[in-house]
N, C-alpha and C positions, 0 to 999 in steps of 0.2 A: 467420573470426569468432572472435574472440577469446575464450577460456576460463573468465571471468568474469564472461560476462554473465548475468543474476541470474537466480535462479531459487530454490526452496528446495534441500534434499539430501539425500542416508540419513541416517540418524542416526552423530554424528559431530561433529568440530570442524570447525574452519574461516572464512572470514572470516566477519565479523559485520552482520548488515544491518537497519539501523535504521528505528524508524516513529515513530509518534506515540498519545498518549491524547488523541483530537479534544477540543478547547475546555478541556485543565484542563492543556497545555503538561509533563505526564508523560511519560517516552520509554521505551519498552520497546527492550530487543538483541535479537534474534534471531540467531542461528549458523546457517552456510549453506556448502554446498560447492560449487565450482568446475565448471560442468558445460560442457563441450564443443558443447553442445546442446539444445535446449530442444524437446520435442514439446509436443501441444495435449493435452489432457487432460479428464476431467468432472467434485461433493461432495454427504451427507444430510446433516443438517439439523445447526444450528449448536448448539452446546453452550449452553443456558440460553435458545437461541431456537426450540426444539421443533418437533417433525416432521410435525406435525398440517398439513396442506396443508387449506386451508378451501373449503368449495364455492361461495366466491362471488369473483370474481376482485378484489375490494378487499382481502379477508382477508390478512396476514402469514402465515407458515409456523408459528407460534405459534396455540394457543387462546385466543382472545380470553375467554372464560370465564372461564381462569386466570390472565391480564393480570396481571404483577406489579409492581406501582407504577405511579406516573404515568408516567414516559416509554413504558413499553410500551402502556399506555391511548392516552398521544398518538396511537402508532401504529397500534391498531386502529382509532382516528379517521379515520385521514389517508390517503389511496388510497395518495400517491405516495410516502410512508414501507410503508405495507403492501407497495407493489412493489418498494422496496428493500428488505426482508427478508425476500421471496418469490429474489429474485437472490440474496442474498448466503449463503440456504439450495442454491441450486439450484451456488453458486462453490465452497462450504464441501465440500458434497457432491463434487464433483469431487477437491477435494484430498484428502479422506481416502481417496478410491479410489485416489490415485495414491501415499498412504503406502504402504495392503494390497498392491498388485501392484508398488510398484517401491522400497518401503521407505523413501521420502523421509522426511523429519524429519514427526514426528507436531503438528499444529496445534493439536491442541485446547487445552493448556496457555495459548498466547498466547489463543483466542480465548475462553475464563472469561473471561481478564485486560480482552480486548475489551468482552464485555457488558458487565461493570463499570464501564469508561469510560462505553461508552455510557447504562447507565441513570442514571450521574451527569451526565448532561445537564441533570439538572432543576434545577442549581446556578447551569445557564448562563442569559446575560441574555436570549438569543433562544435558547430550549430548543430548538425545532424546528430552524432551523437547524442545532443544535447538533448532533442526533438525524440531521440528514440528509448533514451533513457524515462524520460517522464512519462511517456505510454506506459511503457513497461511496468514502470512504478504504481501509477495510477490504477491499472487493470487487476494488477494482484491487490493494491489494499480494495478497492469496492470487492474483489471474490471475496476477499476473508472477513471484511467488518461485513456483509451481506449475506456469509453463509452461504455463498457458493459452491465453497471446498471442503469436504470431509475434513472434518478434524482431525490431523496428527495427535498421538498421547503426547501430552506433555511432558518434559521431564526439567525433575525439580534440581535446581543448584544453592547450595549455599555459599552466598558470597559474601563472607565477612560480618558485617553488622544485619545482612538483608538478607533475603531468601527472593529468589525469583524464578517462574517456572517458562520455558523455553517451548514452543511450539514452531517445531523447522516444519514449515512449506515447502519442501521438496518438489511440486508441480509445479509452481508460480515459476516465470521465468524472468527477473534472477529468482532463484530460489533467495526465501522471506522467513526471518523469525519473527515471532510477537514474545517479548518481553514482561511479563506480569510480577510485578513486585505483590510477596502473596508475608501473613505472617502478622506482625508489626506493622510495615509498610504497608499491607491491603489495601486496597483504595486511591493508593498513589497515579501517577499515571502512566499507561504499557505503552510501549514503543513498537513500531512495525521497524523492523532494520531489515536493509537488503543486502546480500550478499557482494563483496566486494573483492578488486583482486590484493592478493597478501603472497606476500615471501613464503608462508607455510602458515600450515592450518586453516581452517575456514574461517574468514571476517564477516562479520556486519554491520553497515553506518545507516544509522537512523538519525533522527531527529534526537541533537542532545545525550545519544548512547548510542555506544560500539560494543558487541560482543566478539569474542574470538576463544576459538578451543583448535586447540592441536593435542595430541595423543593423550589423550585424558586431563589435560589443565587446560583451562579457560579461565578468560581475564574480560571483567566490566566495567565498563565506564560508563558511568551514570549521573548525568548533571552532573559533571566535571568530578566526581569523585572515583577512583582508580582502586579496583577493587578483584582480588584472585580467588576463583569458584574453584568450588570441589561438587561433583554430581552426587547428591544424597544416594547412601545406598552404597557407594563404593567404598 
């Protein structure tokens, strides 16, 4: 299994692993080391999304009392928003236990930067949406840069001038590829893309790259360059 497949790392350089600020097309870097291996792991509560666990199983991980603007209002609203920020306290949680006992890069810096995004939701034309899409987002990359989720095998594509090797997230919901430019490019920086809806075959829009494959061709976009995969081996 090849040494690059994504995960976060100690604090330190390294390649860089790209996401998104859901519905306002913002992109944050993240820094990330090379790990050999990925174990399953457990995170409290999200910085600005509070630790208050509520006694009634609709409640968010937040005090609804203290609801700060509308979009966190939405959420004490809305069951299945409250249950995505009941997960993404119980994900969050996980990752900072695995800062303390194994020194990986510390989260909390990107996930400030996260709330933010997300209470600027209320800018968006379909806010709820808006609000349930960046949970989503948010919960699958801390699973995978954290080493939450068993690793999928990679599989390798060559696209043109570049070689990059594909790790579909099949659990994560949306289901999530990591992008790894391997080869030449090694070291460059991976992409998390999430799956999106498309005419035919499966899409995915990350930050600065789209992948898409339907019945054995696949096409990259990658920092705006426009590039058609064939799966090594075929």
């Amino acid at each position: 299994m090849p040494g690059w497949l994504p995960t976060a790392r100690p604090r330190g350089g390294g390649r860089r692993l790209l996401s998104t600020d859901h519905c306002k097309g913002v992109f944050h870097i993240k820094k990330r080391h090379d790990f050999l291996a990925l174990k399953p792991v457990a995170l409290t509560a999200a910085i600005g999304i509070g630790l208050t666990v509520g006694a009634y199983a609709s409640e968010p991980s937040f005090d609804c009392a203290k609801a700060d603007g509308s979009v966190e209002e939405l959420i004490c609203k809305d069951a299945e928003l409250a249950a995505l920020d009941r997960k993404l306290s119980e994900v969050y949680a996980a990752a900072l236990k695995r800062v303390a006992e194994e020194g990986y890069e510390d989260p909390r810096i990107w996930q400030r930067g996260w709330v933010k995004g997300r209470n600027d939701c209320w800018k968006a034309q379909d806010v709820r949406a808006c609000v349930e899409a960046a949970y989503q987002h948010r919960i699958a990359e801390l699973q995978i840069q954290y080493g939450q989720l068993e690793v999928p095998s990679p599989v390798h594509f060559a696209c043109g001038e570049m070689d990059v090797t594909a790790v579909f997230y099949r659990e994560t919901d949306p289901p999530t590829v990591v992008l790894t430019p391997i080869g030449p490019h090694e070291g460059d920086d991976q992409v998390i893309a999430f799956l999106s809806p498309s005419g035919s075959g499966a899409k995915y829009d990350g930050s600065n790259a789209s992948f898409w494959e339907h019945q054995g061709e696949a096409m990259l976009s990658w920092f705006g360059k426009e590039m058609t995969c064939k799966k090594k081996g075929d």
